[in-house]
C-alpha positions in Angstrom: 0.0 0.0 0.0 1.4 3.3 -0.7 1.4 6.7 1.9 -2.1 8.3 -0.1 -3.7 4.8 -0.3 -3.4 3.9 3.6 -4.0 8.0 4.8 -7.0 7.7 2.8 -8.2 4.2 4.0 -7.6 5.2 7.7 -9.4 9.1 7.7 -12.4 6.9 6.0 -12.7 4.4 8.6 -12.0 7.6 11.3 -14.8 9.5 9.5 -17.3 6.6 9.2 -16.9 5.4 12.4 -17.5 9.2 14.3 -20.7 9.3 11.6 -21.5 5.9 12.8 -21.9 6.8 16.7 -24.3 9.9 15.6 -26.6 7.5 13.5 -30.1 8.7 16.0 -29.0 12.1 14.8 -29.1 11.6 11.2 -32.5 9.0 11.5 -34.2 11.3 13.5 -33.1 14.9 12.1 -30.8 15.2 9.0 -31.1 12.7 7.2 -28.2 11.1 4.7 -27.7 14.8 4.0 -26.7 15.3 7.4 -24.8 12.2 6.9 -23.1 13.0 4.1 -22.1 16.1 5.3 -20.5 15.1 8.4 -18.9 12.5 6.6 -16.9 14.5 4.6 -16.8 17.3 7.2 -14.7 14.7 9.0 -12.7 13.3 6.5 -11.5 16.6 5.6 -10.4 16.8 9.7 -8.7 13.7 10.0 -6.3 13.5 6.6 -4.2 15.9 7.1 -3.6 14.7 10.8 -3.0 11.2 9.8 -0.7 11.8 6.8 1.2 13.9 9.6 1.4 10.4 11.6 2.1 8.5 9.1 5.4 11.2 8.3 6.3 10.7 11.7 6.4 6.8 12.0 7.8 6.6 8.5 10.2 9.5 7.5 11.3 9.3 4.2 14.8 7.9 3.4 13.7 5.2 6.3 13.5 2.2 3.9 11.7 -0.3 4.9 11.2 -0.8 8.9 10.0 -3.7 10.6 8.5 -4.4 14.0 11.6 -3.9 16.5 
């Protein structure tokens, strides 16, 4: 898997999963707009944040690392 590929996988799960908690919310209120919205209200929180983590447990130049 390359850097974009996992960042992406792991701020969709993120995302989904705080959606996911609020699902009364969005039956009872808002709807999949609401859900949509949030969703990618999220997303857009949590990538940047993530590729920052990732940087930090894999600087670049760092090869390949295993489990020490």
């Amino acid at each position: 898997m390359d850097k974009k590929l996992i960042c992406h996988d792991i701020a969709l799960l993120t995302a989904k999963a705080f959606v996911d908690s609020n699902m009364p919310e969005y039956i009872n209120n808002s709807g999949a707009k609401g859900y949509a919205s949030d969703m990618i209200k999220k997303y857009l929180e949590v990538y940047p944040l993530i590729k920052e983590e990732y940087e930090n447990q894999h600087p670049p130049g760092n090869g390949i690392t295993f489990l020490k």
